[in-house]
C-alpha positions in Angstrom: 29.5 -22.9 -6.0 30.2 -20.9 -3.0 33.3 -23.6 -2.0 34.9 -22.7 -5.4 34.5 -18.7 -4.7 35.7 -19.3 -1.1 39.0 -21.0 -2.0 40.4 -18.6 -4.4 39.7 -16.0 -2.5 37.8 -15.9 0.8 40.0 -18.2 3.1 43.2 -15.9 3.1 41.3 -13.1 4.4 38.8 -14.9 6.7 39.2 -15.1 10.6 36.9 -17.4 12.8 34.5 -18.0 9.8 34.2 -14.0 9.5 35.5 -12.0 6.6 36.6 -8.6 6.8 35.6 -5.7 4.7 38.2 -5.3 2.7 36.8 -8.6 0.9 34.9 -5.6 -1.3 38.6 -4.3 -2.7 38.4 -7.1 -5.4 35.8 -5.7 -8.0 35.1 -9.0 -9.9 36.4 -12.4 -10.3 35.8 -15.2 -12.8 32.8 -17.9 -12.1 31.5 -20.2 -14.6 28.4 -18.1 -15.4 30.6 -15.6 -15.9 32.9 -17.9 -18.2 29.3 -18.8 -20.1 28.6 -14.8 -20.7 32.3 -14.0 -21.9 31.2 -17.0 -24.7 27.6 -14.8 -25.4 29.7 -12.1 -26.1 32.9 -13.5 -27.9 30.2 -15.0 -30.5 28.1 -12.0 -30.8 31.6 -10.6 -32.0 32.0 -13.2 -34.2 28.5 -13.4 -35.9 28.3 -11.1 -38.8 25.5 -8.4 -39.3 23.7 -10.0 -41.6 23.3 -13.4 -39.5 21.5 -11.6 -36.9 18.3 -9.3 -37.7 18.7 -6.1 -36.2 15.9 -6.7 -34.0 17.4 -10.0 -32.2 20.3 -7.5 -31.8 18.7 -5.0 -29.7 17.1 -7.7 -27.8 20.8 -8.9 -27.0 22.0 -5.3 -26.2 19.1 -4.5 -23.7 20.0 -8.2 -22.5 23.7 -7.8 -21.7 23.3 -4.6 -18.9 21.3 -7.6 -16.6 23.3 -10.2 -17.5 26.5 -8.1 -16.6 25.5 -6.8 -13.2 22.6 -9.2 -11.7 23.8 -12.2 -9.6 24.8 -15.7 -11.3 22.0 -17.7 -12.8 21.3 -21.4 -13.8 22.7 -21.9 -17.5 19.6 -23.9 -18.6 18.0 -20.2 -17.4 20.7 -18.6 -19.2 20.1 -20.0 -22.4 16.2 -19.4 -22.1 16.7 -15.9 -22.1 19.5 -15.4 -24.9 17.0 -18.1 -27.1 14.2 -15.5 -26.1 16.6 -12.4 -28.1 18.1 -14.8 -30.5 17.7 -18.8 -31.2 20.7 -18.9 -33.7 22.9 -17.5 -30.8 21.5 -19.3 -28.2 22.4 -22.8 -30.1 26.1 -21.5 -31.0 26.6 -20.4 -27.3 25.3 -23.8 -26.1 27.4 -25.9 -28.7 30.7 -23.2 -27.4 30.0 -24.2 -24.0 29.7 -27.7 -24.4 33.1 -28.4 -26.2 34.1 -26.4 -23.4 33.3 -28.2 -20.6 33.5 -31.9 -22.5 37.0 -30.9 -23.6 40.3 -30.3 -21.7 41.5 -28.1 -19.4 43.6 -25.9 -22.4 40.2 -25.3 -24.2 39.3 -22.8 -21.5 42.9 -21.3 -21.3 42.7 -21.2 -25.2 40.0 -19.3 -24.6 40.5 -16.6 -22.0 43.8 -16.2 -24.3 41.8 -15.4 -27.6 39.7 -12.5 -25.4 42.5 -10.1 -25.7 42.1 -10.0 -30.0 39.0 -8.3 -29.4 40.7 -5.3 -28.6 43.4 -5.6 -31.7 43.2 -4.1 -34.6 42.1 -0.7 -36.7 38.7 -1.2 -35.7 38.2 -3.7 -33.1 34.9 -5.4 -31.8 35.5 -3.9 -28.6 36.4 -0.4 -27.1 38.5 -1.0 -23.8 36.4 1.7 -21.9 32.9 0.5 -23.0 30.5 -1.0 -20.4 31.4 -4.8 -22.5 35.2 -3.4 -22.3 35.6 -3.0 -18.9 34.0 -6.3 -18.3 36.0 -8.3 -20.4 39.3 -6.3 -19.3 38.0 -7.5 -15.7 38.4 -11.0 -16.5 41.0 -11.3 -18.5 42.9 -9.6 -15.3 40.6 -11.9 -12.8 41.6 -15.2 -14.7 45.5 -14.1 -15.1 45.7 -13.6 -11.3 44.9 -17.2 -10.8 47.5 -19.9 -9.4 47.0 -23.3 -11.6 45.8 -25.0 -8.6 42.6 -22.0 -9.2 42.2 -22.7 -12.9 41.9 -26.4 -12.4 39.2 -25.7 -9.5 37.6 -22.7 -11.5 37.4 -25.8 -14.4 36.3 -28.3 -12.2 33.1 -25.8 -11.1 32.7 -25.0 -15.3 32.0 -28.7 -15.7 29.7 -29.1 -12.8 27.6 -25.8 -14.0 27.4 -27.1 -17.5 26.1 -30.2 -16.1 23.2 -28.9 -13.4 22.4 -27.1 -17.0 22.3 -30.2 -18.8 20.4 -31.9 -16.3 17.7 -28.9 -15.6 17.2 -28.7 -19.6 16.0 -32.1 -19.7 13.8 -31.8 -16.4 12.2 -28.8 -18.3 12.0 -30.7 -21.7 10.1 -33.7 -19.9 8.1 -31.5 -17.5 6.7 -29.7 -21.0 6.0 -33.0 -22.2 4.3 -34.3 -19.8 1.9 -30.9 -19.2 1.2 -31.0 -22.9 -0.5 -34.8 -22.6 -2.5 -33.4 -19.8 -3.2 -30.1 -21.4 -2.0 -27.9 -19.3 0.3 -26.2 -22.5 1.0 -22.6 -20.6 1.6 -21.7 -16.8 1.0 -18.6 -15.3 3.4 -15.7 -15.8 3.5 -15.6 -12.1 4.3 -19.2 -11.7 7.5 -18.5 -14.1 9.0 -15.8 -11.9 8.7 -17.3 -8.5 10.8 -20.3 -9.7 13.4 -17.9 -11.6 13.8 -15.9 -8.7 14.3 -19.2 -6.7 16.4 -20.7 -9.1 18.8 -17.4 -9.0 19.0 -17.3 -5.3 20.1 -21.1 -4.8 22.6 -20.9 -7.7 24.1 -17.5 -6.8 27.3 -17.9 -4.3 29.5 -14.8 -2.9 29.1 -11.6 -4.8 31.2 -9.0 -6.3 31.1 -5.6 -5.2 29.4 -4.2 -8.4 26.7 -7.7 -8.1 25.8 -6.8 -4.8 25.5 -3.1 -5.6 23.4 -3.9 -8.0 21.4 -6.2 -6.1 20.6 -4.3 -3.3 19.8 -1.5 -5.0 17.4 -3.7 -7.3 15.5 -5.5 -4.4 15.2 -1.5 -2.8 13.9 -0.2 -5.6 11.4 -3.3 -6.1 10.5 -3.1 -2.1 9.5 0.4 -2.8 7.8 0.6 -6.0 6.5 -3.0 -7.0 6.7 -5.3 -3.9 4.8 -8.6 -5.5 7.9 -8.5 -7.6 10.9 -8.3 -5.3 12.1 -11.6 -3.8 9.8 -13.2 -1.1 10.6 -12.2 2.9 12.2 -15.4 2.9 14.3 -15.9 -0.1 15.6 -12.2 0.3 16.6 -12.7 3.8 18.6 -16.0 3.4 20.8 -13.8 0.6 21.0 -11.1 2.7 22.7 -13.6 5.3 24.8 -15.0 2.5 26.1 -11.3 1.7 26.3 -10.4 5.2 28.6 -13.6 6.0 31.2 -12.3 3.7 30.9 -8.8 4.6 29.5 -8.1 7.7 30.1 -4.4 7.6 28.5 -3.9 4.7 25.9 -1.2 5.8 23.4 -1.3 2.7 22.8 -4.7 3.0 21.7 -4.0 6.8 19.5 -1.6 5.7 17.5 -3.4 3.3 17.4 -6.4 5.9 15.9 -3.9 8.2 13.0 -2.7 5.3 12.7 -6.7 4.4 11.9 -7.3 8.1 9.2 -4.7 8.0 7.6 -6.2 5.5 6.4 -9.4 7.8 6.5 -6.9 11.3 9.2 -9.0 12.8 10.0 -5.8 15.3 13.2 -7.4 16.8 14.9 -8.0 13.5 14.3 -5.1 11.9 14.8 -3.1 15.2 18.2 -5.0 15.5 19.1 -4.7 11.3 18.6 -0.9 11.5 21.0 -0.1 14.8 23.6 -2.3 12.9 22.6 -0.4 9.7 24.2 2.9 11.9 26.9 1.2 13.6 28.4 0.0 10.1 27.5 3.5 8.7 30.1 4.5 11.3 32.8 2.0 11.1 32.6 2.5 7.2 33.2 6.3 8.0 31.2 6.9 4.9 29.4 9.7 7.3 32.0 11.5 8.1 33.7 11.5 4.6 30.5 13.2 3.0 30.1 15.6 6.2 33.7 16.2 7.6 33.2 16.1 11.4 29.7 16.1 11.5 29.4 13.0 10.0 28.8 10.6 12.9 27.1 13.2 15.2 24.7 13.1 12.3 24.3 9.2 12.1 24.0 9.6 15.5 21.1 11.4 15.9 19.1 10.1 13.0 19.5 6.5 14.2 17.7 7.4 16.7 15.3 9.1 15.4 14.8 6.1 12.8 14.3 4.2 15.3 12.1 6.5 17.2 9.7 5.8 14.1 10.3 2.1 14.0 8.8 2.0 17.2 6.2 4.2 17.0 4.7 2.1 13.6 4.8 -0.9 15.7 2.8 1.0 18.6 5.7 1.2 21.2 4.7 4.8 22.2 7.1 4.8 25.4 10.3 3.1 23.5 9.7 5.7 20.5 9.6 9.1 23.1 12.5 7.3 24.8 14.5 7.5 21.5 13.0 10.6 20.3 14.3 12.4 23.3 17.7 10.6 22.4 17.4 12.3 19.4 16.1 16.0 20.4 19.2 15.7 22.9 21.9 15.2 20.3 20.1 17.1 17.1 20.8 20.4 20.0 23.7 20.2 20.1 24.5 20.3 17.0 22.5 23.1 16.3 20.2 21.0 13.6 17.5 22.4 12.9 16.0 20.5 10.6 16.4 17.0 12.4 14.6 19.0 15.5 11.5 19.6 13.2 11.5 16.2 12.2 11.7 15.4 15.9 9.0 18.1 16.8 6.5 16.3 14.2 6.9 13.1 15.7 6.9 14.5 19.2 3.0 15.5 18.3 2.2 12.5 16.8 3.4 10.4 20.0 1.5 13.2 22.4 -1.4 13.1 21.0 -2.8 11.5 24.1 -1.8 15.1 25.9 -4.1 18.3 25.9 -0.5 20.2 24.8 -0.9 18.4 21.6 -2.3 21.5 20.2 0.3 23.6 20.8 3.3 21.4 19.3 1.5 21.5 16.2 1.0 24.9 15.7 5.0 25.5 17.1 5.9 22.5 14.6 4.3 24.6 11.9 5.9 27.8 12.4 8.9 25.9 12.5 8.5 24.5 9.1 7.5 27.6 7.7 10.8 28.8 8.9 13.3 25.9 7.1 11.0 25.5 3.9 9.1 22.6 5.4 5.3 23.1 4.7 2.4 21.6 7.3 -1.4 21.4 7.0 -3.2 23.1 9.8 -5.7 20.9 11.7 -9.4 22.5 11.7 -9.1 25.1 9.1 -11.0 26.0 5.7 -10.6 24.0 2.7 -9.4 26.8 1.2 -6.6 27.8 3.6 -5.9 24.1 3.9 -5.4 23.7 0.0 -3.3 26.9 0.0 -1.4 25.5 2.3 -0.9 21.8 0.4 -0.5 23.8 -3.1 2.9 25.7 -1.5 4.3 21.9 -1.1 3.0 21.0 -4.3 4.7 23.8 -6.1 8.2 22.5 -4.6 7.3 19.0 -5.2 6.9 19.3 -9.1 9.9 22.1 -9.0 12.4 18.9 -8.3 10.3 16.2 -9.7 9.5 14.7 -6.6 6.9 12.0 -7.8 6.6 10.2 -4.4 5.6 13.3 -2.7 3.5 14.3 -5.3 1.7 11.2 -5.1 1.4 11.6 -1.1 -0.2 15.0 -2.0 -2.8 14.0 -4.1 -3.7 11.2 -1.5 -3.7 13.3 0.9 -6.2 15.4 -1.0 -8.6 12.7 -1.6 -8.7 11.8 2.4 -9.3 15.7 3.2 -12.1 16.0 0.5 -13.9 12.9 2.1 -13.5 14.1 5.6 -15.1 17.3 4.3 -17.9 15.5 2.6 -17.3 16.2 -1.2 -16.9 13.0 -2.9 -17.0 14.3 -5.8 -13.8 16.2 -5.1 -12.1 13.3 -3.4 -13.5 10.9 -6.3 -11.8 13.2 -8.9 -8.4 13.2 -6.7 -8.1 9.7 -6.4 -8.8 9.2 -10.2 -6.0 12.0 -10.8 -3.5 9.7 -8.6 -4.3 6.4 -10.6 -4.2 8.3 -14.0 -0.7 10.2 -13.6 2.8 9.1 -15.4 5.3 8.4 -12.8 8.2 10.8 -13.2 10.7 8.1 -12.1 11.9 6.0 -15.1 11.2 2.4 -14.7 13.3 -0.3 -15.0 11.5 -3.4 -17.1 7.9 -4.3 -16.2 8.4 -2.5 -13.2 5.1 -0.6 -11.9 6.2 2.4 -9.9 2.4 2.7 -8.4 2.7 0.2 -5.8 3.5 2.5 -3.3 1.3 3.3 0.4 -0.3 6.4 -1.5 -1.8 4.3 -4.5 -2.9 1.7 -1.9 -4.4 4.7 -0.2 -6.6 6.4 -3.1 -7.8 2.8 -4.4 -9.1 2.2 -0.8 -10.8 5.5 -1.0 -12.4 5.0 -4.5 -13.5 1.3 -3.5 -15.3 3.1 -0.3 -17.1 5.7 -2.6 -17.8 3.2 -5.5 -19.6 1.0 -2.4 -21.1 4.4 -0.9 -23.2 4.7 -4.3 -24.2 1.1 -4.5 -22.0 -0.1 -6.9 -20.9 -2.9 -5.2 -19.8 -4.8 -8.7 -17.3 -1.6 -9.1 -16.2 -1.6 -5.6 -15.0 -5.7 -5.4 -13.2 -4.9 -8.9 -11.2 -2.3 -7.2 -10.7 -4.7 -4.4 -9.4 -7.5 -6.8 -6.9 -5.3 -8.0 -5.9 -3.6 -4.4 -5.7 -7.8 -3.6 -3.2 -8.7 -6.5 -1.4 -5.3 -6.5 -0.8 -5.7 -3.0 -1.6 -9.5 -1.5 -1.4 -10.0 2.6 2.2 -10.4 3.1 3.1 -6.9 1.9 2.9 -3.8 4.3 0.6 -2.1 2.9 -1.9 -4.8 2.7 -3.8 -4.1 5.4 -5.4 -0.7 4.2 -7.8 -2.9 1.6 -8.2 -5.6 4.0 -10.0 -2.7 6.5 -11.5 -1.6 4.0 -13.1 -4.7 2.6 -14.2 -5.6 5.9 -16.0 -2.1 6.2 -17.8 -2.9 3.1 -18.8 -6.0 3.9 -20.1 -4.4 7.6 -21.9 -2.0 6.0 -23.7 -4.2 3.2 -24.8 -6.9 5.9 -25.8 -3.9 8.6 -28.2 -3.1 5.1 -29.4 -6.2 4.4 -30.7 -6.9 8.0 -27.9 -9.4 8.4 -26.7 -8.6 12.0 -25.2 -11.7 12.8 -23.1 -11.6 10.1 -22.1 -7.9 10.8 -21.1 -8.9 13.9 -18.8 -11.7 13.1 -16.9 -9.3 10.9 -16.3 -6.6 14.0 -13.8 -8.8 15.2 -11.5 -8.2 11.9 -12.3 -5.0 11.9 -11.3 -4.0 15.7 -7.8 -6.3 14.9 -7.5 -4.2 12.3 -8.4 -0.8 13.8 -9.4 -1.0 17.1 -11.6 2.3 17.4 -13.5 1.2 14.1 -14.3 -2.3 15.6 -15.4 -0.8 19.0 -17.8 1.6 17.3 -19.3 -0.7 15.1 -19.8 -3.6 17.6 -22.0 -0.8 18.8 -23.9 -0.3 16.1 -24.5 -4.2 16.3 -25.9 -4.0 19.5 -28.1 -1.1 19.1 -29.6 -2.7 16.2 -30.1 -5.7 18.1 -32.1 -3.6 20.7 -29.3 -4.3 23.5 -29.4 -0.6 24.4 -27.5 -1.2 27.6 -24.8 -2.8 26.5 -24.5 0.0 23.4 -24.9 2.8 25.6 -22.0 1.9 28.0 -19.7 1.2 25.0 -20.3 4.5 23.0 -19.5 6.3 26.8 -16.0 4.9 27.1 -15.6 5.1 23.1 -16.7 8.6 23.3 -14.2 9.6 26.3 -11.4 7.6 24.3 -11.8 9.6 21.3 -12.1 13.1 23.1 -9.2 12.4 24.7 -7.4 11.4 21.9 -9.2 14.7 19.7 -10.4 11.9 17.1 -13.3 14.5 15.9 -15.1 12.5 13.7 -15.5 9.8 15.3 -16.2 11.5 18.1 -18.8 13.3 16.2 -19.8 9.6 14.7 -20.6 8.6 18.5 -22.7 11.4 19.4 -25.1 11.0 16.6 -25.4 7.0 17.6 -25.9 8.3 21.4 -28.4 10.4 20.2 -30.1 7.4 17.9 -30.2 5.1 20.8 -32.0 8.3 23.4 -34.7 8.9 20.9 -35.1 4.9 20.2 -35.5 4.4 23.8 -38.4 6.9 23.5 -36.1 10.1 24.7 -35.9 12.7 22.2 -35.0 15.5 24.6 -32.1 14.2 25.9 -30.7 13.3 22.6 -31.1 16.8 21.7 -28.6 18.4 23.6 -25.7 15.7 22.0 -27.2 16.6 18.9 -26.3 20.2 19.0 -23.0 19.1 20.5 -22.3 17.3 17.5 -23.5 20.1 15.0 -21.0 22.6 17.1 -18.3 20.3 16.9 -18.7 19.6 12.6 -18.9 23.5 12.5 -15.9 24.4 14.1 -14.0 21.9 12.1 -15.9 22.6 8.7 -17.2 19.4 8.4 -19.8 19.8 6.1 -21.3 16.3 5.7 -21.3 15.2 9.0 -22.9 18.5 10.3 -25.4 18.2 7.1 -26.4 14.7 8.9 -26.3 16.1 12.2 -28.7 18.6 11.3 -30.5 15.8 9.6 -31.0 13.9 13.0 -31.8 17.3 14.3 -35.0 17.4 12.3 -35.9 13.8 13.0 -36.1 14.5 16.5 -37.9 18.2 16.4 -40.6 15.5 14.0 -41.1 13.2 16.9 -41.5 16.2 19.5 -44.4 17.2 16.9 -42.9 20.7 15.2 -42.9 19.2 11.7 -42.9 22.3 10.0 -39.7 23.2 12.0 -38.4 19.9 10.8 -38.9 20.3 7.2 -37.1 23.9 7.4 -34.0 22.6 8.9 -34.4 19.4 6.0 -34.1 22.6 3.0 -30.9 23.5 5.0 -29.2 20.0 4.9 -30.6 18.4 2.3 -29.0 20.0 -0.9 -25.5 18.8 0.3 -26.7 15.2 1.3 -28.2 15.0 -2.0 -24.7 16.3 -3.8 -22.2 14.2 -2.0 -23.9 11.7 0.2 -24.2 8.3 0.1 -27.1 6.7 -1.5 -28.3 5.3 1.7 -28.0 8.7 3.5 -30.1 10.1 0.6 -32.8 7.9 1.2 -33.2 8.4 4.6 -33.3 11.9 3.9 -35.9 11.6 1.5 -38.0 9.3 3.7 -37.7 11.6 6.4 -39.1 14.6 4.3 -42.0 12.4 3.3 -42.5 11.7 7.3 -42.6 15.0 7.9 -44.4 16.1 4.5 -47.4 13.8 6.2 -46.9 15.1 9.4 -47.7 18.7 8.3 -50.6 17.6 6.2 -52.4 16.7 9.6 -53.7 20.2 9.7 -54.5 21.0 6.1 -57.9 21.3 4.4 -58.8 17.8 2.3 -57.8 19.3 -1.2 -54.7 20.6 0.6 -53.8 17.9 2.6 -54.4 15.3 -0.6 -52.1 17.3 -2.5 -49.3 16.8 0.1 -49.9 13.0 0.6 -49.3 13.0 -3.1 -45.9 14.4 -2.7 -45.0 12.6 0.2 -45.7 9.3 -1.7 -43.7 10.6 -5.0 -40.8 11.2 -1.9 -41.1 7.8 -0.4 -40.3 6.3 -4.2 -37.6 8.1 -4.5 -36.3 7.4 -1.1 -37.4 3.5 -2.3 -35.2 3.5 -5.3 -32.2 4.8 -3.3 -33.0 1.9 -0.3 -33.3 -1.2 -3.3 -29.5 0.5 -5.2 -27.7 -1.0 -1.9 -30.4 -3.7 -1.3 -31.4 -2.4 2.8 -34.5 -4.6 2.4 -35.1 -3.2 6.5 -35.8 0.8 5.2 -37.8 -0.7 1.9 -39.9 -2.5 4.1 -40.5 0.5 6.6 -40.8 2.8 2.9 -43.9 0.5 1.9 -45.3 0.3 5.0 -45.6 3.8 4.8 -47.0 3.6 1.4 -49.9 1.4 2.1 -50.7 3.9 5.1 -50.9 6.7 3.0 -52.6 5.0 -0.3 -55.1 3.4 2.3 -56.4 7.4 3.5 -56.0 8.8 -0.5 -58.4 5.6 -1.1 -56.4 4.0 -3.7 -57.1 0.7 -2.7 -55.3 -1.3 -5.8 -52.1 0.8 -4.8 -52.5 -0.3 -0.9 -53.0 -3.7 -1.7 -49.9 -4.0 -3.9 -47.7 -2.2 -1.3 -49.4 -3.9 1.3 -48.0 -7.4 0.0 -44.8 -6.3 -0.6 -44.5 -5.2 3.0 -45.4 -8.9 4.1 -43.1 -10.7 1.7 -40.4 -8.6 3.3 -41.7 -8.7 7.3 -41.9 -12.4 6.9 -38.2 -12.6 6.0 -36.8 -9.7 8.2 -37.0 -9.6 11.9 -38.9 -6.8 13.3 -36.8 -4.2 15.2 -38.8 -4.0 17.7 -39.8 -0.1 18.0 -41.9 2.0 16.6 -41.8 2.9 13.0 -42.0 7.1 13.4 -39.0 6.3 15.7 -36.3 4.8 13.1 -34.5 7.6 11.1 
């Protein structure tokens, strides 16, 4: 096909295998799947109303946009989906076709000729300025341009598609056949599209200017909203070369190379696909046409800046401030304002690593203040912080802007969990999946596979596994896994947090070998994560060394880099692995280091299980009562929010201390309190067995028989007792003291 399109009209115009620009001043020109819809539409004119329902009509109408501005397709797919609209058609176009292409050359020139009558008459089938008018105008003006030596060539191609159709029709036919004797009598929808898309991109040759519009535009939109259906990194890139080799200034198609390139992190395509996306901007002078002078100052200075963020995403920290200063440099000049505060957020996201960080914030938000471009302040209320998101929120419904409303509401849900209230965060990220999109949707289109939806599913899988409902949580992960499968970019937000999940339920389960195999996808995936749990690892392993010296460096990483809570995260394992090793002073001092820190950035749940730790050490240096009054003061929001595993410990640890305190009571006293600290430790039981940590059940029962052995409830102690066995026999001991494992 693409030898036909090239000799009528490529080769005049073509120097050294390259075709200039101006290949785009012909609109449209005829091809033989264009020859095959000009026959779907002549006999739609010619069928009367009453031979076709008014059903099978709409179906054609809502057919003929697509068919009018995608790319040529197979006839044998061609004729699937007018049979789809209409059968009766579908066999009349066929029959058309193939006296067409079996017949003589002056069938087709009979043809083209009869066209013009369907703009005769009183009333004719066709208006001349109708989307079907302008088409058919097109052609007739297309096919009269042509020399003979073009019509016998444009023939020639008609009889070659009509026989690929042929041929395919019958593959198809004996293909069904055959996978109706086995059984198989349906494929998967999925299966179906993969080999339509294929089957478009081999048969399509050199585009029009509308066609490639169109497709670009199409395959952006798909890239952006629904990525599973948007042609594979592959297939889209070999017609992105077959669009670029006839029009190699053509500036959208760059771009979309560059986003197609991102997809599969190829950094020195996409790197080189967006600086040729610029330089064509230039050359086209489509900038400075839409901004008078400013036009390629402008290009200018957001190319680099683009590509400041290019290399920042792919961790290139000294190549992005490079181009960011690049930017700053020209954006001054020209007195923008708006492409500085663009600059000055990214300028804070790349010096994070500096102690000035601070400040470039709190400048980049008075800034936006200033041009109407909101910021969230880092360490504030909830309150102020939600102000501050709801001012954005107001401009983002004023204009309809669904994407950033979505971003919002993501947003939201991470700030509620970093506070603690998964409630809040769990009702955010259900808003997010619920909402309409405000976009209008082309056909089967989903407009929620964007980075925010990937975001909030994430967040609800986490909470769903938080709560023990792991059943819940691998449904969610199904769906993140077919919405977004491992070759799309956003791909790797369920694949971290899968891996967390599975961490966290082997860490439960007393499985530490398992846990520790899955640190290594975790640190390729995020490398602080990974380091701090291989930690964890070995300080459940008892290799308090080697878990010491990696929280130091981890901790002085994350200070450095203002990571709070994770920094926060670390002291409260630091202090776990001082009061393990028999130190509870020392660990009290991080401790209270920790609790300062979650205060000043109104952390609520991490300073509630700071202050949690805080009373497990004041139990081991023997001031229980102290104990239990910091417990009422961290409890209530533990209980609230937490996670069930977090509310078990904190329930076992109030049963510790419940018998701790009882030392010094009277007998009837003292029985009294045992009897609440047993009615505790079920509790704290029932939360353990929800996310199956057979380790805590096990230390729970111990506990149990201890206490039903001095009540003298011997039946009780017994049956507790063997449950503890059952469970040491198939968990390894960890090898300290019981009173000394929170």
């Amino acid at each position: 096909m693409a030898s036909v399109h090239e000799s009528l009209y490529f080769n005049p115009m073509m120097t050294n295998g390259v075709v200039h620009a101006s290949v785009f001043g012909i609109k449209d020109w005829v091809t033989p799947y264009k020859i095959a819809v000009l026959v779907l539409l002549n006999e739609m004119g010619r069928t009367g109303e009453g031979a076709v329902s008014l059903l099978e009509r709409r179906k054609l109408n809502q057919l003929l946009l697509p068919l009018l501005q995608g790319p040529d397709i197979t006839l044998s797919k061609l004729y699937k989906l007018i049979e789809d609209s209409c059968p009766q058609l579908a066999n009349s176009v066929q029959i058309r076709i193939k006296l067409m292409a079996e017949g003589e050359l002056k069938d087709m020139e009979q043809f083209f000729d009869d066209l013009s009558d369907s703009f005769s008459g009183t009333e004719p089938e066709v208006h001349k300025t109708s989307v079907v008018g302008l088409f058919l105008r097109h052609m007739i003006l297309a096919y009269s341009k042509l020399s003979f030596s073009q019509v016998f060539k444009l023939y020639t191609a008609l009889q070659q598609y009509f026989q690929n159709g042929e041929k395919k029709t019958m593959e198809d036919t004996e293909m069904e056949l055959t996978s109706r004797e086995e059984g198989e009598r349906k494929m998967e929808k999925e299966e179906l599209d993969v080999s339509v898309r294929e089957e478009e991109v081999s048969c399509s040759g050199p585009l029009s200017q509308k066609q490639a519009e169109f497709f670009l535009s199409q395959q952006a939109s798909l890239l952006k909203n629904d990525e599973t259906k948007a042609l594979t990194p592959a297939s889209l890139q070999k017609e992105l070369n077959n669009l670029l080799k006839f029009n190699p200034d053509f500036a959208e198609a760059h771009y979309l190379s560059y986003l197609n390139n991102l997809r599969v992190q190829d950094v020195f395509s996409s790197t080189h696909s967006l600086l040729h996306y610029f330089d064509r901007l230039i050359l086209t002078g489509a900038e400075s046409k839409s901004n008078g002078e400013e036009g390629y100052g402008r290009s200018l200075r957001y190319a680099a800046l683009n590509l400041a963020a290019l290399h920042c995403r792919f961790g290139h920290y000294q190549q992005a401030e490079l181009a960011l200063q690049e930017a700053i440099r020209i954006a001054q000049e020209s007195n923008d304002h708006v492409c500085l505060q663009h600059c000055l957020s990214w300028l804070y996201v790349l010096g994070q690593k500096r102690s000035d960080s601070y400040v470039l914030l709190e400048h980049s938000v008075k800034k936006a203040v200033h041009f109407g471009l909101p910021r969230a302040f880092a360490g504030k209320t909830a309150n102020k912080l939600m102000d501050a998101l709801k001012d954005s929120d107001l401009l983002h419904w004023k204009h309809s802007l669904s994407e950033l409303i979505d971003i919002s509401i993501a947003q939201k849900t991470a700030i509620w969990r970093l506070y603690g209230r998964s409630t809040m965060a769990l009702q955010q990220a259900q808003m997010l999946l619920s909402m309409n999109s405000l976009e209008s949707v082309n056909s089967g289109v989903q407009q929620n596979n964007t980075e925010s939806f990937a975001v909030a599913l994430c967040h609800l899988a986490e909470l769903h596994a938080e709560q023990g409902c792991f059943a819940a949580a691998a449904e969610v992960l199904k769906h993140l896994k077919e919405r977004f499968p491992p070759n799309t970019q956003h791909a790797q937000l369920w694949m971290l947090c899968d891996q967390k999940i599975q961490f966290d339920r082997a860490m439960n389960d007393g499985k530490y070998h398992l846990a520790d195999s899955l640190v290594t996808g975790i640190t390729a995936l995020n490398g602080i994560e990974g380091v701090y749990r291989k930690a964890v690892v070995l300080q459940a392993q008892n290799q308090m060394s080697e878990a010491h010296k990696l929280l130091q460096k981890l901790l002085t990483y994350c200070q450095k880099l203002k990571n709070t809570e994770m920094v926060i995260s670390v002291l409260l394992s630091v202090a776990e692995l001082y009061w393990r090793s028999s130190s509870p002073t020392i660990a009290m001092p991080v401790l209270l280091q920790a609790l300062a820190l979650s205060k000043e950035y109104r952390l609520q749940y991490l300073a509630s299980e700071t202050v949690l730790n805080l009373a497990f050490a004041q139990l081991i240096l023997g001031i229980p009562e102290q104990a239990l009054t910091l417990l009422h003061m961290a409890i209530e929001p533990i209980l609230a929010d937490g996670a069930i595993l977090d509310k078990g410990r904190a329930m076992f640890l109030v049963a510790k201390c419940q018998v701790a305190s009882a030392a010094s009571y009277d007998p009837p006293k003292k029985a009294e309190a045992l009897e609440a600290a047993i009615e505790n430790l079920n509790e704290a039981k029932n939360y353990f067995a929800k996310v199956d940590c057979k380790e805590r059940i096990r230390d729970v029962v111990y506990f149990q028989a201890r206490l039903y052995h001095t009540l003298g409830k011997t039946q009780e102690r017994n049956r507790c007792a063997m449950l503890f066995r059952q469970l040491h026999q198939e968990l390894p001991s960890h090898g300290v003291p019981l009173i000394n494992h929170l």
